[in-house]
C-alpha positions in Angstrom: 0.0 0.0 0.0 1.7 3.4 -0.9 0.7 6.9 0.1 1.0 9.8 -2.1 2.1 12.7 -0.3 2.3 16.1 -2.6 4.6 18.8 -2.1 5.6 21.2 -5.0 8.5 23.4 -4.5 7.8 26.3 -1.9 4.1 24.6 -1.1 3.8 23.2 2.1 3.0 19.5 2.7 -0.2 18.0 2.0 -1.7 14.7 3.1 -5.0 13.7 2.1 -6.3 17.0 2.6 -4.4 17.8 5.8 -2.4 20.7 5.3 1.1 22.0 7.1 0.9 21.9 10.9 -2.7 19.7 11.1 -0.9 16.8 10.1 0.9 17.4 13.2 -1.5 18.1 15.9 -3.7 15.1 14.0 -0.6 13.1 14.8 -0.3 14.3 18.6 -4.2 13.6 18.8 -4.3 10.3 18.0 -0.5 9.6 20.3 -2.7 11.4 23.4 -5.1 9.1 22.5 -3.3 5.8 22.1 -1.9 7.0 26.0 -5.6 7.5 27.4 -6.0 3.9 25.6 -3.9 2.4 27.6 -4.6 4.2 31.0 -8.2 3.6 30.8 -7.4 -0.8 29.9 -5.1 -0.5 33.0 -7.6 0.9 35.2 -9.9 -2.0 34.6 -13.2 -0.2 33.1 -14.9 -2.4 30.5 -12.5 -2.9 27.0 -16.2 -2.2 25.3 -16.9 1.1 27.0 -13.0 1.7 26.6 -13.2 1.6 22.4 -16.7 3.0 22.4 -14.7 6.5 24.4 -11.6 6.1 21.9 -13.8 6.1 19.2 -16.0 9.0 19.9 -13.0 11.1 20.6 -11.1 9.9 17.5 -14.0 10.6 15.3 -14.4 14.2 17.0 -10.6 14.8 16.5 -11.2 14.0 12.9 -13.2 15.8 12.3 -11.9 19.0 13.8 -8.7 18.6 12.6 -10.3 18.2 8.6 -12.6 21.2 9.4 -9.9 24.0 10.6 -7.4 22.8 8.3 -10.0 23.2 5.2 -11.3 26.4 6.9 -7.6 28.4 8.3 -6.0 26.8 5.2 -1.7 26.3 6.0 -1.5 29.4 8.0 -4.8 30.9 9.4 -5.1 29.1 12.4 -1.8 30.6 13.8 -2.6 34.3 12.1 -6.0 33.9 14.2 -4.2 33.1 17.3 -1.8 36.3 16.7 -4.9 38.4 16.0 -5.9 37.4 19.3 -2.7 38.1 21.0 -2.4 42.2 19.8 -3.3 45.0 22.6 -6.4 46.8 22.0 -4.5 49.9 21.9 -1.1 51.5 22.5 -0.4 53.6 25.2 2.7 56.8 25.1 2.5 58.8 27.7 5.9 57.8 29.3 7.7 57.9 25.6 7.8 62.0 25.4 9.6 62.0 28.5 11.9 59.4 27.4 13.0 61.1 24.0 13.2 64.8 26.0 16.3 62.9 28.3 17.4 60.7 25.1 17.6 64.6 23.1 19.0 66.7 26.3 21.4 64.0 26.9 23.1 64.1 23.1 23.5 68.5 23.5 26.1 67.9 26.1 
């Protein structure tokens, strides 16, 4: 079974519609799930309720992951998160002080 994965020059990778970084975080997903996996067979709860919990949240990863990555595209996800980031406004009231000492300072 082979996998074609595209990648023209200066395009970023693409797998099966997963773009960039989401093949990444679908990749840490399904690791974080493969861990609760385990944890929840070593505690002893049920091996049916166990895959019925793994399944829901692989299927709800899935489709997350497919949905930003076909909605942000390569990038947007992390230009939204820097959006978020930037101050409301800028404040300067210190800053004429500031240059007055950097200007009086240079005359002697």
């Amino acid at each position: 079974m082979q996998l074609k994965i595209n990648k023209g020059i200066n395009r970023p990778l693409e797998f099966k519609g997963l773009k960039a970084q989401y093949i990444g975080y679908l990749c840490i997903g399904l690791l974080i799930m493969l861990f609760l996996f385990v944890v929840m067979y070593l505690m002893g709860l049920p091996i049916l309720l166990v895959l019925i919990i793994i399944s829901t949240t692989g299927g709800l990863l899935f489709s997350f992951i497919f949905k930003y990555s076909s909605k942000y595209g390569t990038y947007g996800l992390m230009k939204k998160a820097a959006y978020g980031r930037l101050p409301k406004s800028i404040k300067g009231c210190g800053l004429q002080k500031l240059f007055q000492k950097a200007r009086i300072s240079k005359k002697h």
